[in-house]
N, C-alpha and C positions, 0 to 999 in steps of 0.2 A: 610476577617477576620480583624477584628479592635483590633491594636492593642497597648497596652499603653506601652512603653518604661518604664523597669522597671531598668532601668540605672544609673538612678542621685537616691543614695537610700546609708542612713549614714551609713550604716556597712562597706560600701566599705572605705578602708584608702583612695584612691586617692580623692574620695568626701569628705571627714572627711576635709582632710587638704585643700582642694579647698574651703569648706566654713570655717572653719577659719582663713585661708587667704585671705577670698574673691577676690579668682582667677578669675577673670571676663574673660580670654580668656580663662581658658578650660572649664568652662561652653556653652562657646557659639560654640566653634568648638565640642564640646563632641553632643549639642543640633543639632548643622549641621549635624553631621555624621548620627546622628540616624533620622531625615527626611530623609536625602536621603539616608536609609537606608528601607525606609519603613515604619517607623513609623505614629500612627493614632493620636495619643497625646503623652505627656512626663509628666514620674510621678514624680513630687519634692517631694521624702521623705527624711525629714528631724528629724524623731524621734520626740520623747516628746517633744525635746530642750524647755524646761520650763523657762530657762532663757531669750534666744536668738531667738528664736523663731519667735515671733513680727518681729522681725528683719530682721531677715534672710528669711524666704518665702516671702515677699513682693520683697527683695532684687535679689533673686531667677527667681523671676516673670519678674524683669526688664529687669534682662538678656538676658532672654530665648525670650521674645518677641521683645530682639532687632536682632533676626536669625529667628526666626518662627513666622509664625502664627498658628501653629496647636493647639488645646485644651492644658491647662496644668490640671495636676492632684495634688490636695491638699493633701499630704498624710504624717500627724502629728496627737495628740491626740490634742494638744495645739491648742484652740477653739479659743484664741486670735491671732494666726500666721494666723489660717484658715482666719480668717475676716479680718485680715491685707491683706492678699495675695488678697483675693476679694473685697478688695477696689482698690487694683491696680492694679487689671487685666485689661486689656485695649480691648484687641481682641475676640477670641474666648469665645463662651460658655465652664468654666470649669469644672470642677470634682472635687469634695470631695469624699474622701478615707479615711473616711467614716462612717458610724452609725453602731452599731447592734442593737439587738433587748432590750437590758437594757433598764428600764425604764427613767434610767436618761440621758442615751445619746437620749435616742427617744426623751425626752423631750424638748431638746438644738438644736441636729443636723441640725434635716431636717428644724426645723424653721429658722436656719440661713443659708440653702440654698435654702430654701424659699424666701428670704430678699433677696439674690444677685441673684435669677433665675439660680443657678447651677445645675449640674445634682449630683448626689448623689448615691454612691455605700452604699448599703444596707447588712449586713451578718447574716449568719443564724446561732444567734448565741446567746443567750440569757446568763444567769447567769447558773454558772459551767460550764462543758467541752461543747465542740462544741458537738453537736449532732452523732453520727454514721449513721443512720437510713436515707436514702432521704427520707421516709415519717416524719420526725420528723423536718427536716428541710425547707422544703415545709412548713410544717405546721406553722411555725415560718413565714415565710415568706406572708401565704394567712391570718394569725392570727395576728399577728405582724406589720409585716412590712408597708403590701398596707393599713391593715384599718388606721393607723395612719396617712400616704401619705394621706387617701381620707379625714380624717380629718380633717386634716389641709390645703384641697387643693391644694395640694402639685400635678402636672401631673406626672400620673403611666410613662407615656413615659420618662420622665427625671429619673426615678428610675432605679438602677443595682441590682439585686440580686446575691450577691456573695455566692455560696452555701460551700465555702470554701474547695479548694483542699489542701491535708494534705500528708504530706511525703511517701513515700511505706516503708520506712524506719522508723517500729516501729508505724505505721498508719493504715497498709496496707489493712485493712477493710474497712475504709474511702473511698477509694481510687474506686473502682466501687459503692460504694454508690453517690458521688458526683456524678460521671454518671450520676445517675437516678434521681438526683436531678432539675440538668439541663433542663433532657430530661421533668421533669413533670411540674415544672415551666412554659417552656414554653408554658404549655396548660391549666394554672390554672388560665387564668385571660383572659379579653379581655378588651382594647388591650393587648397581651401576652407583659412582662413587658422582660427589656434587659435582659442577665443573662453575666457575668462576675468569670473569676478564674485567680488568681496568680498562671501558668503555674509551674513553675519553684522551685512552694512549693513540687512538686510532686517528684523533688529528691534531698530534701534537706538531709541531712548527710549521703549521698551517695559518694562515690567515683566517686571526678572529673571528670575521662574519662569516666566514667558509666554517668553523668547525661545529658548529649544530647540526648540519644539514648532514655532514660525513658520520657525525654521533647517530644521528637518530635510523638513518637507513641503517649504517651496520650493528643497529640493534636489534632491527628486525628481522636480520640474515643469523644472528647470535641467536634471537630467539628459534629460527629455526631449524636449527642444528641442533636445536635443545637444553642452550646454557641454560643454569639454573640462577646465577648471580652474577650481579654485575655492578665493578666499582662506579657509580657515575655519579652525577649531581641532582637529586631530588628537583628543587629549584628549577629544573631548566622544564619550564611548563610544555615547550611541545614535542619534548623527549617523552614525557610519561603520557600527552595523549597518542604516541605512536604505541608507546606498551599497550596502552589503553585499546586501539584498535585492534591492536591482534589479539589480545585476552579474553575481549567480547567477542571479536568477531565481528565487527561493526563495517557492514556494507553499505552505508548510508550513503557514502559520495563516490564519485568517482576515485579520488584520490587511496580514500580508504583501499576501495576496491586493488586496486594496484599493491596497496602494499600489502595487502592478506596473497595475492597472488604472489607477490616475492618471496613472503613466509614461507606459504607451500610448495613454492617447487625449489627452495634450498632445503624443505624439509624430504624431499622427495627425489634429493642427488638430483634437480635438473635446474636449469640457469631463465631465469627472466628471459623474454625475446620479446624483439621488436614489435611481432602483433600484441605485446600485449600492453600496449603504450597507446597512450592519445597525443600522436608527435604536437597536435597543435595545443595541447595543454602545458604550459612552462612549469607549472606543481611537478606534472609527469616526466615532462622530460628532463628534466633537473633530479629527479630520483633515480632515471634510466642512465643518466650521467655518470651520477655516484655508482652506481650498481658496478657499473662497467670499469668505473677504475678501482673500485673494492676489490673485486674478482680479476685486477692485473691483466684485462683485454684492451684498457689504452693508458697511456703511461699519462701519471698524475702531471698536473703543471698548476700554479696558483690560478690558471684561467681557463680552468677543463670546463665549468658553464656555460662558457664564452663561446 
């Protein structure tokens, strides 16, 4: 699983004040940690910054490529920070985060990651509310997105289709729609084009100690539909032993076991069932939990474990 460090990102205060400070060592040990952390690239969000912007992402860039060489990811609306940043990029192919389907960002985006040969996160996402439906967003996507990409010559292979994952919190119908967003994408083009989710949108204004547990199952429902990437937090150690189980394959406990069963039968269009639970296992049944308000069959409340 590839996966973009979604770490360096301005709402956090310790980032806020390291770039207005332009703290050059906790950028770079922050960037250390999450390579060896496992990270596939690192996403610099830096907001609109409409002012500083120019500034700052380019600045950003220098950093980070004085610790890594792994991809960086562009991720501002600010079209002159993007181009600043990709004029001094030095190493790796990067990432823009990203276009959707408006007509005036399609018009700008992809051409100017055209111009620097970057890969480009794409969303299914046009003008008013994001879509509910995976066929509505698919559809954005085979209508939208790729004809524009062939347009302009743009390779479908550098393209991500982010089908966009959305809170279970106050969402929560989104929430197996993206599933099937994923799963159909990847058989709606040939070459089948990336497909990409901000993991971690999935429990947002949820309760703290609740949102690992909703990351790390519906990363393994992600994986089974076939995502290829996903924004989420390196760092979060029992998010990547659940990648970890399903990549190996690893039937060593029971709990494993379970979750390679959820892989496969979202891989398989069919849903987890009861037999396939150890009710008096609390691991299990707290996954069976999740499962069930992922998939919109009991409505979320801050005490669905309960």
């Amino acid at each position: 699983m590839y996966i973009i460090a979604e770490n360096i990102q301005i709402l956090s205060a310790e980032v806020k004040r390291a770039i207005a400070e332009r703290d050059s060592a906790f950028f770079r040990n922050l960037i250390a940690r999450l390579e060896e952390a496992g990270a596939n690239a690192i996403d610099l969000n830096i907001g609109p910054n409409k002012k500083l912007g120019h500034e700052v992402l380019p600045w950003l860039v220098e950093e980070a490529e004085k610790v890594t060489d792994l991809p960086l990811c562009f991720d501002t609306t600010n079209l002159a920070a993007i181009e600043a940043a990709c004029e001094t990029v030095s190493k790796a192919q990067p990432i823009i985060n990203s276009t959707d389907c408006k007509a005036e960002r399609l018009a700008v985006v992809p051409a100017l990651a055209k111009k620097y040969n970057t890969r480009l996160i794409g969303l299914t996402m046009a003008e008013g509310l994001i879509p509910v439906s995976a066929d509505e967003r698919v559809t954005l996507a085979l209508e939208k997105l790729i004809p524009h990409m062939l347009e302009i010559d743009f390779p479908i292979t550098d393209l991500i289709i982010d089908p966009l994952v959305l809170t279970v919190s106050g969402c929560q119908e989104y929430c197996p729609e993206c599933i099937d967003a994923v799963r159909a994408i990847k058989f709606s083009w040939d070459p089948p084009p990336l497909t990409n989710g901000g993991l971690s949108n999935v429990s947002n204004a949820v309760p703290r100690e609740m949102r690992p547990l909703l990351n790390r199952v519906y990363m393994v429902m992600l994986m089974g539909a076939g995502i290829d990437m996903v924004i989420a937090d390196p760092l979060e150690r029992d998010l990547l032993e659940f990648i970890r189980i399903v990549d190996e394959r690893d039937d060593s406990t029971p709990l494993n076991r379970l979750l390679l069963t959820l892989h496969d039968r979202v891989e398989a269009m069919e849903e987890l069932g009861p037999e396939d639970v150890d009710m008096t296992d609390p691991e299990q049944v707290a996954v069976w939990k999740t499962v069930q308000v992922l998939l919109n069959k009991i409505i979320y409340t801050d005490a669905y474990l309960r």
